[in-house]
TORGU-985687 format. One record per residue (C-alpha): residue number from 1; x, y, z. Coordinates in Angstrom, 2 decimals. Layout:
% TORGU-985687
<r n="NUM" px="X" py="Y" pz="Z"/>
...
This chain:
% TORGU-985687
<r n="1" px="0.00" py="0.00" pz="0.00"/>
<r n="2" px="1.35" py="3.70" pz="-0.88"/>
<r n="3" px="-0.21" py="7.05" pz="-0.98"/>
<r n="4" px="-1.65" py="6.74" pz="-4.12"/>
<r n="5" px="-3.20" py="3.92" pz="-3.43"/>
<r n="6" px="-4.42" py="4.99" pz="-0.32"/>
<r n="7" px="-5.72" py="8.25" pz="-1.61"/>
<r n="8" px="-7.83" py="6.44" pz="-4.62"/>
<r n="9" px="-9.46" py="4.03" pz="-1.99"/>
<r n="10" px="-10.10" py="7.16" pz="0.58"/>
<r n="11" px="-11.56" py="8.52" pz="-2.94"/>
<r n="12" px="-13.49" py="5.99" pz="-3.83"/>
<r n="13" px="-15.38" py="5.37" pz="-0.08"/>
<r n="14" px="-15.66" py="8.98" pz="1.04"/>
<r n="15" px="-17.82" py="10.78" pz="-1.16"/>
<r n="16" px="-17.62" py="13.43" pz="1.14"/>
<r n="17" px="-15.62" py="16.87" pz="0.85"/>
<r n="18" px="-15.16" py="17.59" pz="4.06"/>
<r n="19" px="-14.36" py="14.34" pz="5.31"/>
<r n="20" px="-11.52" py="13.91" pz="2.38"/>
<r n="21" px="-10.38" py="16.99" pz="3.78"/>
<r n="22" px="-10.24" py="15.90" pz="7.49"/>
<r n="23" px="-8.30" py="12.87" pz="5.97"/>
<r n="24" px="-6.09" py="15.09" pz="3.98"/>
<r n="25" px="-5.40" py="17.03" pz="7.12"/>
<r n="26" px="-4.18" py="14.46" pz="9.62"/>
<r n="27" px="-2.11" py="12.94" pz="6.51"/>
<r n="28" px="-0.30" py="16.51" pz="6.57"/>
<r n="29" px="0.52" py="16.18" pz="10.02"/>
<r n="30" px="1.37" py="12.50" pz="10.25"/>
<r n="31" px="3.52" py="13.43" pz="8.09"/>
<r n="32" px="5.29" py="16.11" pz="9.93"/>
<r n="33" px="5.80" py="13.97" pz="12.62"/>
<r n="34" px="7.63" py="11.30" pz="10.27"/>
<r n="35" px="10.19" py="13.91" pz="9.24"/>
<r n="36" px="10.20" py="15.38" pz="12.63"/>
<r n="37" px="11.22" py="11.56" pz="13.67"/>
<r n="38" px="12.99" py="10.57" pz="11.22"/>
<r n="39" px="10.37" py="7.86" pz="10.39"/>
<r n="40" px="8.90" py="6.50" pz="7.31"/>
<r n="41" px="7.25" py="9.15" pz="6.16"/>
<r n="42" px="4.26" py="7.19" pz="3.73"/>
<r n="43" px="3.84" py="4.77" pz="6.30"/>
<r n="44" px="2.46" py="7.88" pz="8.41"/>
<r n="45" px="0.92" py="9.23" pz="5.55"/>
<r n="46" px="-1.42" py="5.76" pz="3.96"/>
<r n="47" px="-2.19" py="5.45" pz="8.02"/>
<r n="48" px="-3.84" py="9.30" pz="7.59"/>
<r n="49" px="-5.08" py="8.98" pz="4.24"/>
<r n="50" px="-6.90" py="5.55" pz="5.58"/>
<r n="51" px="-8.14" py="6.34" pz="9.31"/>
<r n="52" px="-11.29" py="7.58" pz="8.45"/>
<r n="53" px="-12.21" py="5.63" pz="4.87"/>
<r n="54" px="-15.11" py="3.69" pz="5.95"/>
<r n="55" px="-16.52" py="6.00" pz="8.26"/>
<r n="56" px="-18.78" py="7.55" pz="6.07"/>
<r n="57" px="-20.74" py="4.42" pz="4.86"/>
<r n="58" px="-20.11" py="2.03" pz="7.96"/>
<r n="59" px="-20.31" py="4.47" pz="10.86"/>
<r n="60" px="-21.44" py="1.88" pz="13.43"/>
<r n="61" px="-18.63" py="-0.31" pz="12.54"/>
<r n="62" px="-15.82" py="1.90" pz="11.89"/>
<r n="63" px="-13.07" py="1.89" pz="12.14"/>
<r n="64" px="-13.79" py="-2.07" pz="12.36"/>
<r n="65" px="-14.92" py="-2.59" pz="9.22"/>
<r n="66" px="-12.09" py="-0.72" pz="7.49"/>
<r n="67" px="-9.52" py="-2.73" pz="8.95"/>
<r n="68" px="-11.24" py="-5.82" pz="8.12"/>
<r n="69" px="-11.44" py="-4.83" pz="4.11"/>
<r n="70" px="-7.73" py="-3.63" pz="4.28"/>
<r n="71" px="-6.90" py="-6.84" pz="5.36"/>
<r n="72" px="-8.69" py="-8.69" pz="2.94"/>
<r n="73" px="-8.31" py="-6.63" pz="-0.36"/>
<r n="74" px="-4.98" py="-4.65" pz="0.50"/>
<r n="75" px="-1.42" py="-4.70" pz="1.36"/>
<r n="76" px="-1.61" py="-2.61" pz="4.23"/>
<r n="77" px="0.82" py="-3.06" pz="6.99"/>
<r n="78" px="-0.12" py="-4.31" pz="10.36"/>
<r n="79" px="1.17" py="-1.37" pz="12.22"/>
<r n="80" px="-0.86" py="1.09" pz="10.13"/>
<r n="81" px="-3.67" py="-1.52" pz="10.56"/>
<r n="82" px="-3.21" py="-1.25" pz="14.45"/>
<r n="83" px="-2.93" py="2.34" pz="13.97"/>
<r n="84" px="-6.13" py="2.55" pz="12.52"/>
<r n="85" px="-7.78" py="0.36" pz="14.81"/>
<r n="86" px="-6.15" py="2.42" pz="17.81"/>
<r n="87" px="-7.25" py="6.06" pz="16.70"/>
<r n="88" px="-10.55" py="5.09" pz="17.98"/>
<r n="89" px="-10.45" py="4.79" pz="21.36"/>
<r n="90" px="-13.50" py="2.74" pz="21.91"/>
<r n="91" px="-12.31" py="-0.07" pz="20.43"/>
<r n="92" px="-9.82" py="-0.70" pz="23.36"/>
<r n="93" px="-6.71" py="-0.90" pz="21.34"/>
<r n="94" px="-3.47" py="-0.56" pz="22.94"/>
<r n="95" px="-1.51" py="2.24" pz="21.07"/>
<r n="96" px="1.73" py="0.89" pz="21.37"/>
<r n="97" px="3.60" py="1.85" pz="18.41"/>
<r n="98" px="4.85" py="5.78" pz="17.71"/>
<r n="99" px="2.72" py="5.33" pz="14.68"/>
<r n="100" px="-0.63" py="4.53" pz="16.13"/>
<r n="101" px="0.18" py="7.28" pz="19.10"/>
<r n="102" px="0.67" py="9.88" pz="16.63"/>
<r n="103" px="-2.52" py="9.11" pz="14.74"/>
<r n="104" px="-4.45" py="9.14" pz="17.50"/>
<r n="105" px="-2.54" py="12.26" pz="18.95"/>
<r n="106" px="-3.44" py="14.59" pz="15.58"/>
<r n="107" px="-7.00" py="13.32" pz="14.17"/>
<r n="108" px="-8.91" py="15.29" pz="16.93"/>
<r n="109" px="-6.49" py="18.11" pz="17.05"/>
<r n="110" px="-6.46" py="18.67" pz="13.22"/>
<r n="111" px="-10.26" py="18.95" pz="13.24"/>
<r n="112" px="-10.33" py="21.50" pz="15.71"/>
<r n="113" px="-7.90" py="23.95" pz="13.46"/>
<r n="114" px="-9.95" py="23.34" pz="10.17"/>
<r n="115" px="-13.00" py="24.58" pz="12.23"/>
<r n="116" px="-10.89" py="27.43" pz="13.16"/>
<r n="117" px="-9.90" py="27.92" pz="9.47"/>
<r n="118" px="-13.70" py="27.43" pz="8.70"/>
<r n="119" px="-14.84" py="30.95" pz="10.60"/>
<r n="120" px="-12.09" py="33.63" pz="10.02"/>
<r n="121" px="-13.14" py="35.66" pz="6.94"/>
<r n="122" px="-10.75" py="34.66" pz="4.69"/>
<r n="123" px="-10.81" py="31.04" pz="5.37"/>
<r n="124" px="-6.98" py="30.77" pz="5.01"/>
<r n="125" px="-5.53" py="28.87" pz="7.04"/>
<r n="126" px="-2.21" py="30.13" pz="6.33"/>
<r n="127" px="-3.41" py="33.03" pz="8.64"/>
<r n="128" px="-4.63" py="31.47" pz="11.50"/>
<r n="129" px="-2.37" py="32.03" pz="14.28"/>
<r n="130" px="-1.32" py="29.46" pz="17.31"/>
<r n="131" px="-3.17" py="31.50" pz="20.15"/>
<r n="132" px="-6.51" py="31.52" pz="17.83"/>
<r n="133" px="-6.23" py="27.29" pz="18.13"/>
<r n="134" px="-5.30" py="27.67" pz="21.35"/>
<r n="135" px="-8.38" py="30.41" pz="22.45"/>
<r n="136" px="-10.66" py="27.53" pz="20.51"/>
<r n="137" px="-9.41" py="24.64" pz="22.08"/>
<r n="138" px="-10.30" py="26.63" pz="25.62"/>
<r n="139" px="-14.43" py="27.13" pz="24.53"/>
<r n="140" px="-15.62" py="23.34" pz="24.85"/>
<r n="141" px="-18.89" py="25.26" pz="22.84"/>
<r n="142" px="-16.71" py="26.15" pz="19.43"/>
<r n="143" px="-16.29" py="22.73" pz="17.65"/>
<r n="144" px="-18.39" py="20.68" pz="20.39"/>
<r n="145" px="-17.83" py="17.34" pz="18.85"/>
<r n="146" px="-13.79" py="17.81" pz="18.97"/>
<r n="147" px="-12.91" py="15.44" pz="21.95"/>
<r n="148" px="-10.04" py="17.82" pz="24.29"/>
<r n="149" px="-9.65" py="15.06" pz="26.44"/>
<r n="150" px="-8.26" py="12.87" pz="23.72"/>
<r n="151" px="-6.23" py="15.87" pz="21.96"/>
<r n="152" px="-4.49" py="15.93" pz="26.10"/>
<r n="153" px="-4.11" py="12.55" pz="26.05"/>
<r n="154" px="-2.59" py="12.53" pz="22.49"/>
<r n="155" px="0.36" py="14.79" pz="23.10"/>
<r n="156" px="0.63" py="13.16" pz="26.56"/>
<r n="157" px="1.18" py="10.12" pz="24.90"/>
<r n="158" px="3.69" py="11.56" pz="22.33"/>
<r n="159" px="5.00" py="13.10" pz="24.50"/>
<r n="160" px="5.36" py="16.72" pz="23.83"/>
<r n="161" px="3.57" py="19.46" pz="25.55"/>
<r n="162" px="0.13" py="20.40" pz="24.46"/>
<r n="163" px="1.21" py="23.80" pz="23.03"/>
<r n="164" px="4.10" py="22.71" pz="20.98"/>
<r n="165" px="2.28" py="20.12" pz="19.51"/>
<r n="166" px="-1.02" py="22.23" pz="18.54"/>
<r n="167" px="1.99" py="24.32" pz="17.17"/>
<r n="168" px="3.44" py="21.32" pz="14.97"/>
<r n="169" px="-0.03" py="20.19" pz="13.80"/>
<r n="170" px="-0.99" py="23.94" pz="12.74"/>
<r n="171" px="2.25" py="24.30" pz="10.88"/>
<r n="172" px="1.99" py="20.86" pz="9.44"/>
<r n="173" px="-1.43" py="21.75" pz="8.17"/>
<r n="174" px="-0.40" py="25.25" pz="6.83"/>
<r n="175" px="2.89" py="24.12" pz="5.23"/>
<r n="176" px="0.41" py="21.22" pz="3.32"/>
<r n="177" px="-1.74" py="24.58" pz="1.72"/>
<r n="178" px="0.91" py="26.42" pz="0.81"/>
């Protein structure tokens, strides 16, 4: 499995915009982590293209069913498949590689700064400025459905302090636009 491939299935089972986008988003910050790390940077990135693919049509079995079909039709390494499986913390899957705690660590975050984007005038995210994610992260009201307590636990995890990485993920997002 590489990007392309990833991409043209996340294509082909997301018909929508705004989730391809979301996808798009944490695949721009996975990765910046990879370079940041030193890691395999399309690992990181078919793991953030993929995280979300079956959402859309099998919501009450994502991110189970995805998994399942990777395995059956696809390539897809195991890691990226425990990734997957991890980024949704109901499912009760240890997050054990740097992989899978870095997925889980920027899919909540990265939603939370495309809302952002979404309401400044000029939806440009290149303008959106670290203490504007950081006021939003702070108003539990502004992008309700955007789980803080995972974004915490995410950075916990990775290790890096809340702050720094809401700065990594913004940059990662607005280095992917420009």
């Amino acid at each position: 499995m590489n990007r392309e491939q990833a991409y043209a299935l996340m294509l082909e089972h997301t018909p929508s915009e705004s989730l391809q986008r979301h996808m798009l988003n944490v695949e721009a910050a996975m990765r910046w982590y990879a370079r940041h790390w030193g890691e395999d940077e399309e690992l990181y990135a078919v793991a953030g293209l993929l995280h979300d693919f079956d959402y859309e049509q099998h919501p009450e079995e994502h991110p189970t069913w995805g998994v399942r079909y990777l395995r059956e039709h696809t390539d897809t390494p195991e890691v990226v498949l425990d990734a997957i499986m991890g980024h949704a913390a109901y499912t009760g899957t240890p997050r054990e590689s740097r992989l899978s705690k870095t997925l889980f660590a920027v899919d909540e975050l990265t939603g939370l700064i495309q809302a952002a984007v979404l309401i400044r005038p000029d939806k440009d995210i290149r303008q959106l400025e670290l203490k504007s994610v950081k006021k939003r992260f702070k108003t539990p009201s502004f992008a309700a459905g955007v789980n803080r307590e995972e974004v915490e636990q995410g950075a916990a995890d990775l290790g890096v302090p809340l702050e720094e990485h809401m700065a990594n993920v913004l940059q990662a997002m607005q280095e992917a636009q420009a």
